[in-house]
C-alpha positions in Angstrom: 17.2 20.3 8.4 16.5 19.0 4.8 19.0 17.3 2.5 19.5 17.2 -0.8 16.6 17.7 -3.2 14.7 14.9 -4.0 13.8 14.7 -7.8 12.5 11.8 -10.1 14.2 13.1 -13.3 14.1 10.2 -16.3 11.6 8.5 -13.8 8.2 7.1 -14.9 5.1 6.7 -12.1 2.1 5.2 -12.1 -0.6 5.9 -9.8 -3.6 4.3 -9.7 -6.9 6.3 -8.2 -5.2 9.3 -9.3 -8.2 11.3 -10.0 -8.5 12.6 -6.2 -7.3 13.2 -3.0 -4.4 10.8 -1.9 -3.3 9.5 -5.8 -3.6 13.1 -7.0 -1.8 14.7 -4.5 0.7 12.0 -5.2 0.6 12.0 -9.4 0.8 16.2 -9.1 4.0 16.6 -6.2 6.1 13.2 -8.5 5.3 15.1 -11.7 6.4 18.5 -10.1 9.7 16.9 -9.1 10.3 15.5 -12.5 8.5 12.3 -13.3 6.4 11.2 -16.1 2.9 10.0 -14.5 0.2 7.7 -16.1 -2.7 9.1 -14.2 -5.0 6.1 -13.5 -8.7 6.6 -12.3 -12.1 5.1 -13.5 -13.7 7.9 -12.9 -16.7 5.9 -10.5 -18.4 6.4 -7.7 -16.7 5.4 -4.6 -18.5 2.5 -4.6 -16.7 1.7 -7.5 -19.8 1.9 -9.2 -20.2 4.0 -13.0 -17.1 5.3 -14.7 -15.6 8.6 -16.7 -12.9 10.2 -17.9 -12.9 13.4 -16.2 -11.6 12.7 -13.2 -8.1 11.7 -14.5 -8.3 14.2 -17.3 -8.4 16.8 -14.8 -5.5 15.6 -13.3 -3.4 15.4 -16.2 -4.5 18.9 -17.1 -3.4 20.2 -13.8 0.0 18.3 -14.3 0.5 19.8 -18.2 0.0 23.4 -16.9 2.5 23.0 -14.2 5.0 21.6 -17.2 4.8 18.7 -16.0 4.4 15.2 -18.5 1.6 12.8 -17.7 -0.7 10.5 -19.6 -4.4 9.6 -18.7 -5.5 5.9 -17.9 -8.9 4.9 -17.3 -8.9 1.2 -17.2 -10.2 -0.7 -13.9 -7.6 -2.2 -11.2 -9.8 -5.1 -11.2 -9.4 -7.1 -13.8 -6.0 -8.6 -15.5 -6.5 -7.0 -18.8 -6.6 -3.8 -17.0 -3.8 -4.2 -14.6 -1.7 -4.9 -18.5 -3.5 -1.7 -20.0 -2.6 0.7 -17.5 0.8 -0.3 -17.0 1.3 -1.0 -21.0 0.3 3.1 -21.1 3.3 3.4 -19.2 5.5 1.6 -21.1 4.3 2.4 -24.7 4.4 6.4 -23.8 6.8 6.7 -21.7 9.2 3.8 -22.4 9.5 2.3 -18.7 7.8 1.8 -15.1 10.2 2.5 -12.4 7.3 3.9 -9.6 3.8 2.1 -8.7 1.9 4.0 -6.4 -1.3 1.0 -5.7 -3.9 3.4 -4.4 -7.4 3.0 -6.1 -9.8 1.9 -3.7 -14.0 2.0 -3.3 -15.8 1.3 -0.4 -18.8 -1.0 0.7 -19.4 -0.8 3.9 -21.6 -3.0 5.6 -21.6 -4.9 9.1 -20.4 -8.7 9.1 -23.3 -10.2 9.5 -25.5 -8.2 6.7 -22.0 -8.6 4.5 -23.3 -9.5 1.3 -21.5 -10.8 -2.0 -22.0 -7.9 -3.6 -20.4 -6.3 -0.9 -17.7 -8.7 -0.8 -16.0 -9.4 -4.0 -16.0 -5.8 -5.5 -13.8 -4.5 -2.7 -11.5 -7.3 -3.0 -11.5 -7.3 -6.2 -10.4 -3.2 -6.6 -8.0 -3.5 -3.3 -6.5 -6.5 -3.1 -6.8 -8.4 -6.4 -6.4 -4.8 -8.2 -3.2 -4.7 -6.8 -1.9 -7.8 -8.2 -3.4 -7.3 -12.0 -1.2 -3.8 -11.8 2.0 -4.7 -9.7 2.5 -8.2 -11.6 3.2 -6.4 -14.8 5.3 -3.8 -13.7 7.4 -6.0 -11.3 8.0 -8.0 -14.6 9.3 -4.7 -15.8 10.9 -3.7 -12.8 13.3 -6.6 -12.9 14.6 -6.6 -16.2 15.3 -2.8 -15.3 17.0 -3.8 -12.0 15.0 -1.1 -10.5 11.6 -0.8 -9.1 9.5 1.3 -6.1 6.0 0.4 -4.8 3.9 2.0 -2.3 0.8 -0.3 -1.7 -2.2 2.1 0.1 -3.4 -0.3 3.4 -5.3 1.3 5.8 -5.7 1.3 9.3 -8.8 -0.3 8.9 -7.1 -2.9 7.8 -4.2 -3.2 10.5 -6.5 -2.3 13.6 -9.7 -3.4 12.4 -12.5 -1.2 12.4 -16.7 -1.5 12.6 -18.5 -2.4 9.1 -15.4 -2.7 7.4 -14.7 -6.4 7.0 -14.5 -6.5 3.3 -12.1 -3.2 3.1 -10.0 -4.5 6.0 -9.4 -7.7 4.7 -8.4 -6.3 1.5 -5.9 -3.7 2.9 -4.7 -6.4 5.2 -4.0 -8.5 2.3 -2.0 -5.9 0.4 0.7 -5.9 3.5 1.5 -9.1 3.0 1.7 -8.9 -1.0 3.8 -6.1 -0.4 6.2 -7.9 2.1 6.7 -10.4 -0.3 8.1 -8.4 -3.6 10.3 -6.7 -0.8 11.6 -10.1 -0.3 11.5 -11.5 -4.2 12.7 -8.1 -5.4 15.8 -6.8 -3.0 18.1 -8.4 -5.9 16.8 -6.8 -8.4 16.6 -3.0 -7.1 13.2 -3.3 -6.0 11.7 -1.8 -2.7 8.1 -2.5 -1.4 6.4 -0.5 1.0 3.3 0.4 3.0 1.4 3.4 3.6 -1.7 3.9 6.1 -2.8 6.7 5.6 -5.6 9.3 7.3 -6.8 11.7 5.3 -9.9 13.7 4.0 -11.2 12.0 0.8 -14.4 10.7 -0.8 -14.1 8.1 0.6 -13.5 9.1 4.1 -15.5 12.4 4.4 -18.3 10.7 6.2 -16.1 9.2 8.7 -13.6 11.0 10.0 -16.2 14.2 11.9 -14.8 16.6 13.3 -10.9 15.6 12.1 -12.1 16.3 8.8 -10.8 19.7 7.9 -7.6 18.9 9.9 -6.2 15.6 7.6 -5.5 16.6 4.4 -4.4 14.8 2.0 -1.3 16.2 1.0 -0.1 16.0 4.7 0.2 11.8 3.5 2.1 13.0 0.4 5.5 13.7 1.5 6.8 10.3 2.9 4.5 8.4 0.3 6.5 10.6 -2.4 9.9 10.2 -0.7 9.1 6.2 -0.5 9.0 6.1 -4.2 12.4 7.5 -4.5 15.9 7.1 -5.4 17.1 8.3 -2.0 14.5 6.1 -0.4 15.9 2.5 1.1 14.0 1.4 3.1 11.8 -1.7 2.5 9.7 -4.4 3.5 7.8 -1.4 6.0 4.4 0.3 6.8 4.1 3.6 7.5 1.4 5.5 9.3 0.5 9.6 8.1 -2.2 11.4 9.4 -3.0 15.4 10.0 1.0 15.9 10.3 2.2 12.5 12.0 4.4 10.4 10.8 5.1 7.0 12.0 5.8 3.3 11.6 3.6 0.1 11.9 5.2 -3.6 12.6 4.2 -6.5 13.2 6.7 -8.4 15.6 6.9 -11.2 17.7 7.9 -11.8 21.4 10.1 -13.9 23.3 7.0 -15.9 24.1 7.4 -19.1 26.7 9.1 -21.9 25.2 7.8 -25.2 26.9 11.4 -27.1 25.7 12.4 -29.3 22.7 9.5 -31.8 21.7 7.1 -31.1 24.6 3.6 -31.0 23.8 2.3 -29.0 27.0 -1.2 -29.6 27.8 -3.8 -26.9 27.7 -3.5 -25.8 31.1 0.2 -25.3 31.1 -0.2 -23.0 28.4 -3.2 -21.8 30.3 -0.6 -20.8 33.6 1.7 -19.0 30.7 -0.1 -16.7 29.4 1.0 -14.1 30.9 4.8 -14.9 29.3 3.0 -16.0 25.7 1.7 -12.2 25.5 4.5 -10.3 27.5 5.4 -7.7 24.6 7.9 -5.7 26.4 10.9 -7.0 24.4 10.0 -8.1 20.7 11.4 -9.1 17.4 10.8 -7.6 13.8 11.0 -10.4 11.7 12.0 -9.9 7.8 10.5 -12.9 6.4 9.0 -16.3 7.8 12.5 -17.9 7.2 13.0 -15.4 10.3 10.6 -16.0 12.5 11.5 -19.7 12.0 14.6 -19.3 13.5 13.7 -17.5 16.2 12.0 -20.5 16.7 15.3 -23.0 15.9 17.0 -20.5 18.7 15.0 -21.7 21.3 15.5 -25.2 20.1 19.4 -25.2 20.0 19.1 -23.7 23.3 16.5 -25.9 25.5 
């Protein structure tokens, strides 16, 4: 049973990696529902490698026929002075930033131990690092407006772990926790932070996913990222899984663990004999913040 339409009327959008699959899906469906979009992309290879404007001028293209409003951006994620130009085309076109969707992304995969610097630093620096040179700006922007949504793109890769993929999983491991933390430093100021893992059939994921491929498409990830950058939307601080037609939720929690009593320092075998009880998951915690888990902590301590 659906509710009430969502729209994004007087909203502005950015979306970074907007040229193709996930961030156009995403810059097409926002602008169909009544947002303006600055359609980001660098128009590279997906190993971040060249650039061009055509892949983002397509996009806004597509978005003009449908009526839609949207401006191109082709600065790179991965530098400050980009982060500033791309949301600056937001502000000086379209007067505001209310939605960041952080989703530009390249890949280099290699195993660990061949893992070069090469390898290294220009995925963290498009992922992780491009995610702070964009979201800095707007969160500035964000909080004199008393309003704000972000979507940061993690991965499973990231959460899970997955072969060859040290330098990407890193990087979308580091993005939860950056977004965790503007859910906590912007809830008073109207600003939600979320995470999406998503699977789906892209450039960059063509090669990898076999068989699934035909079955994962990219707009199946668009409706709850879409609906996470809305008004209606209030839920924060939370990862969310999409994939082929699922939907779910990722946490990270914490058990009741063994507590070995107020200022005992056990030895190593008497943690050794517990644990069983230091890894029994079958009744957890969700902690919002470390303040949280600290006090799960100080529960223990008031109690032994």
């Amino acid at each position: 049973m659906s509710g009430e339409k969502i729209t994004f009327d007087g909203r502005v959008a950015v979306v970074t990696g907007a040229g193709g699959g996930l961030g156009q899906s995403y810059a097409r469906e926002l602008a169909r529902r009544g947002a303006k979009v600055v359609v980001n992309d660098l128009g590279g290879a997906v190993d971040g490698t060249g650039k061009g404007t055509n892949a983002a001028d397509a996009v806004v293209g597509e978005i003009v026929a449908d009526g839609g409003e949207a401006v191109a951006s082709y600065d790179s994620v991965s530098t400050p002075q980009g982060g500033e130009a791309i949301i600056s085309a937001a502000l000086e076109t379209f007067g505001s930033v209310d939605i960041v969707i952080n989703n530009a992304g390249i890949l280099r995969d290699r195993s660990f131990a061949n893992l070069g610097l090469e390898e290294l630093s220009g995925v963290i620096d498009t992922h992780l690092l491009g995610a702070f040179h964009v979201s800095l700006p707007a969160f500035r922007a964000m909080k004199e407006a008393q309003y704000g949504r972000f979507v940061f793109t993690s991965s499973n890769a990231g959460i899970f772990g997955n072969f060859g993929q040290s330098n990407y999983g890193a990087a979308k491991a580091g993005l939860v926790g950056l977004s965790n933390v503007i859910a906590i430093e912007g809830a008073k100021y109207g600003i939600l932070s979320n995470v999406i893992a998503p699977v789906a059939r892209t450039r960059m994921t063509e090669q990898l996913l076999g068989p699934m491929t035909e079955l994962v498409a990219p707009e199946q990830v668009m409706p709850i990222v879409v609906y996470l950058c809305s008004e209606a939307n209030e839920f924060t601080h939370e990862i969310f899984t999409a994939g082929g037609g699922r939907y779910g939720r990722i946490f990270i929690g914490t058990n009741a663990g063994w507590f070995a009593g107020p200022k005992m320092v056990p030895t190593v075998e008497e943690v050794a004999a517990h644990l069983d009880e230091i890894r029994d998951i079958s009744s957890y915690e969700i902690p919002l913040s470390a303040n949280e888990e600290i006090m799960i902590i100080g529960r223990h301590l008031s109690d032994g």
